[in-house]
N, C-alpha and C positions, 0 to 999 in steps of 0.2 A: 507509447513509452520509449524514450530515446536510449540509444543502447550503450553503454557503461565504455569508456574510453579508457585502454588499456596502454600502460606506459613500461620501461624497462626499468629498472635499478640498476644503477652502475656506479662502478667506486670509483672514487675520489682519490687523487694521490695526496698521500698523509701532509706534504708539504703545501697543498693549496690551502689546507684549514689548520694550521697549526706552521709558518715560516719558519720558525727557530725551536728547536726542543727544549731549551732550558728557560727563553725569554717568554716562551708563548703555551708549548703543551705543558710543561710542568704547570708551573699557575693555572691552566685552563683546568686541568686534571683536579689537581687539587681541590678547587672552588666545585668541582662535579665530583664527590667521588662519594655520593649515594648515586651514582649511575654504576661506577664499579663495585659496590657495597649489595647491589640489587645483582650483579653478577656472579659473585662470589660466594655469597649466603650470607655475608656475616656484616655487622654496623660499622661503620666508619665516620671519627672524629678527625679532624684534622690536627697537627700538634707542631707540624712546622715542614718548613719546607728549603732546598740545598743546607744543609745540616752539618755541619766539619765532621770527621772523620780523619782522623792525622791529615794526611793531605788531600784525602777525597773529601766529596761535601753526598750526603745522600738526597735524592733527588723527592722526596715525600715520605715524612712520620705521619701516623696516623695511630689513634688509640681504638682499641675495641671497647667500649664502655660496657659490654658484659661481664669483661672480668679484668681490667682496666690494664692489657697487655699491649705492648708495642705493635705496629705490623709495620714493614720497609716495603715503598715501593717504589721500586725502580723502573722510568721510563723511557722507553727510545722513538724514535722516527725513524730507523732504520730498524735492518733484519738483526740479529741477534750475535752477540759476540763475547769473543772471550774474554777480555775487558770486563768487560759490565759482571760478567760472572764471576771473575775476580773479586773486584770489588763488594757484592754482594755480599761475599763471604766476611768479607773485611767488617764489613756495616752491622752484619750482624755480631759479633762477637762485640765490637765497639757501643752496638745501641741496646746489647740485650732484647733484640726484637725477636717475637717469639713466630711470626708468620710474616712469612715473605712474597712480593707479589711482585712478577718481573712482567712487562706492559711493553712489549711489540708487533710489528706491523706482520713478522714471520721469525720462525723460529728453525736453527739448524740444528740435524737430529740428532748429535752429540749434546746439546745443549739441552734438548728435553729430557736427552738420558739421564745427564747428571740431575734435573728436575727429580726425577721418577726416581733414581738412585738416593737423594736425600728425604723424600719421602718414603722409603723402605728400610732406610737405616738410620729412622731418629724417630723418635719416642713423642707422643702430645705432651705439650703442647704444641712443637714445633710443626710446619704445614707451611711447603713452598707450591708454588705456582706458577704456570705460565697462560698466559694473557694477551690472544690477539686481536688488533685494534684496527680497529677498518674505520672509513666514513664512506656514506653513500650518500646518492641524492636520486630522485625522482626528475626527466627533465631539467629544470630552473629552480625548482623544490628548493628550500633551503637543505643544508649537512647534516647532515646523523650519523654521529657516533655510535659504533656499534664494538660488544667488547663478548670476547667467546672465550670460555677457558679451554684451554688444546691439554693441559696436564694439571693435577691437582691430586691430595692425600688421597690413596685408597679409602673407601667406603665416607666419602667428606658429607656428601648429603645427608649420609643417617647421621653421623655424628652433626651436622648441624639440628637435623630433628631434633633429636635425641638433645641435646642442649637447650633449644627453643623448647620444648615440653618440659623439661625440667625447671626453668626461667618462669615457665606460664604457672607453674606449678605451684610455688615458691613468692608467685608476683604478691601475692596478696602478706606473706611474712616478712619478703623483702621493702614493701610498703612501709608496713607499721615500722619496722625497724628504720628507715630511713628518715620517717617523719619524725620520731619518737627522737631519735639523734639531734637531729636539725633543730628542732623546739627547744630540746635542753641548749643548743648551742646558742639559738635567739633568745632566749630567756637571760641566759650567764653573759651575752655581748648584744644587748638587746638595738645597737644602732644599725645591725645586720638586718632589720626588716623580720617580716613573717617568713614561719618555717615553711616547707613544702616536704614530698613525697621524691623527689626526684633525687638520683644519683649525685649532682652537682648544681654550683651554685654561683652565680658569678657576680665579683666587683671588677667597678670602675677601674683605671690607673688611672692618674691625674696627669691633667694638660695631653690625654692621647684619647684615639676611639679603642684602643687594647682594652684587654679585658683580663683577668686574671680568674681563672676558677679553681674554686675548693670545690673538692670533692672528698666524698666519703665511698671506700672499696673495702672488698675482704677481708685487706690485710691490715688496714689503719686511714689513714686520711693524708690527701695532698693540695699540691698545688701547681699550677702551671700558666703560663701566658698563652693568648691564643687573638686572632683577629676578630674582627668584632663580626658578630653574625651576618651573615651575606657580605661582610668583608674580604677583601685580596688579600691573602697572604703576603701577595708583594709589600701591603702596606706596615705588616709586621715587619717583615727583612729587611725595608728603609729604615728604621725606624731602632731595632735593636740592633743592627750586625755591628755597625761602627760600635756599640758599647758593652759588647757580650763580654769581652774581659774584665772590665770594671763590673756589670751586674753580675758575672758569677762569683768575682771574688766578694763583694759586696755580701753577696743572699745567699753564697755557699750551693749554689745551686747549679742543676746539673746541666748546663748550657748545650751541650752537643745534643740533646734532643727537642725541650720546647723552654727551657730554664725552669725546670721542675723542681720541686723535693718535696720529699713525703715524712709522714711518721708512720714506722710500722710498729703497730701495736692491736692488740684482741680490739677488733668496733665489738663485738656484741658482747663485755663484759660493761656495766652500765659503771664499774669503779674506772675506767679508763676516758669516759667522758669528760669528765671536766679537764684531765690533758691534754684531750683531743680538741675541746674549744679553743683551751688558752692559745696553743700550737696555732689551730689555723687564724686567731685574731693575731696574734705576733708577727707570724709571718706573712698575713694579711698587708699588714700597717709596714711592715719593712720592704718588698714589694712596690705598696703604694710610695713609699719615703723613697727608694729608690729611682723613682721613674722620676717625682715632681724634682728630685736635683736634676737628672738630665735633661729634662724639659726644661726645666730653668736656667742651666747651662745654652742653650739652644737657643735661647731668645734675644 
């Protein structure tokens, strides 16, 4: 039996696998962030990425589809500053993002304080974080990203439990309710295709790989644009940033986060559905009209 060859780990400086923070990890992040989703405890949708902010842009929206709330997540390649944590604060109050996730290499320990201090003096939903990001490799090995939480809400795991049991609990009424919606809604706009079971549903935009999804939440039903699955975000922010003044005054929609809008209204009163259809085929079709002039423009 030949005897098992033992090799070291040793990290990588952040800048050989990632050159530029806003050209390279941001987008690199973004496109992975069920690697940071599996760190955290909680799901992660992508919803857009450098985002305005008066004069800031935030560096990753992301939605939790449990209970369809914002998270900010702030990235660096360097160690931790008061910048960033400025700004953070700015992002949230501007994106109404209810969980914040700050992503560096090291953290200085005024910085975790104020971490651990807004986790002690704010109420759930809110929930910040800190987030150290290493890469290693074996030898010649390829990179591996590695992501440790250094600071996070008191007691986050059981409250994650404790939500995941309640979810699992619930799956089987959340179910019916979702299908039951969705049917009525392809029944009443029947060129939407068959119903399904799930939280969200996605259309085309014309003359793009963009995608627009309705979704049905808690509180009423939306909409939002998003890159096309296993698509770069980059391909989105080519694509819409030159025209986000025009589509939001267009669709009234709320641009500094992914060009969203919603309707809020009771889902599980069954006299609200047929508002709730007509809502997301309107703003379906306006959306879609939307895109095919700029894309027509463009040619």
């Amino acid at each position: 039996m030949t005897d098992p060859v033992f090799a070291t780990l040793a990290d990588v400086p952040l800048r050989d696998a990632w050159a530029h923070e806003a050209h390279r990890f941001t987008p690199w992040l973004a496109a992975n962030l069920d690697r940071l989703a599996v760190t955290i405890g909680i799901p992660l949708e992508l919803a857009g990425t450098e985002m305005r902010v008066g004069t800031f842009s935030a560096d990753i929206l992301a939605r939790n589809p449990t209970d369809d709330s914002i998270v900010l997540i702030e990235n660096q390649l360097e160690g931790s500053d008061h910048t960033h944590l400025g700004q953070i604060m700015t992002y949230l109050a501007g994106l109404e993002a209810h969980t914040m996730i700050w992503v560096a290499p090291s953290f200085r320990d005024e910085h975790l304080s104020a971490i651990r201090w807004l986790n002690e003096h704010t109420v759930d939903p809110f929930a910040f974080f800190a987030v150290r990001v290493r890469v290693v490799r074996i030898a010649e090995s390829p990179y591996a990203p590695l992501f440790e939480v250094v600071e996070r809400p008191n007691n986050w795991d059981r409250q994650v439990s404790d939500k995941k049991r309640a979810v699992e609990g619930d799956r089987s009424e959340i179910g019916q309710h979702r299908l039951a919606f969705w049917t009525h809604f392809c029944e009443r706009h029947p060129d939407y295709g068959k119903a399904g079971a799930a939280s969200s549903r996605w259309a085309p935009l014309p003359g793009t790989d963009i995608l627009l999804v309705q979704y049905l939440s808690r509180n009423g039903v939306g909409v939002f644009v998003r890159p096309p699955r296993g698509g770069s975000p980059d391909e989105l922010e080519l694509f819409v940033r030159p025209h986000l003044d025009q589509l939001a005054g267009e669709l009234g929609a709320k641009w500094a986060i992914d060009l969203g809008s919603r309707l809020n209204v009771d889902p599980y009163s069954q006299t609200n559905w047929d508002q709730m259809s007509d809502w997301l085929d309107n703003r379906t079709k306006a959306y879609q009209a939307a895109f095919e002039r700029i894309n027509t423009a463009r040619s």
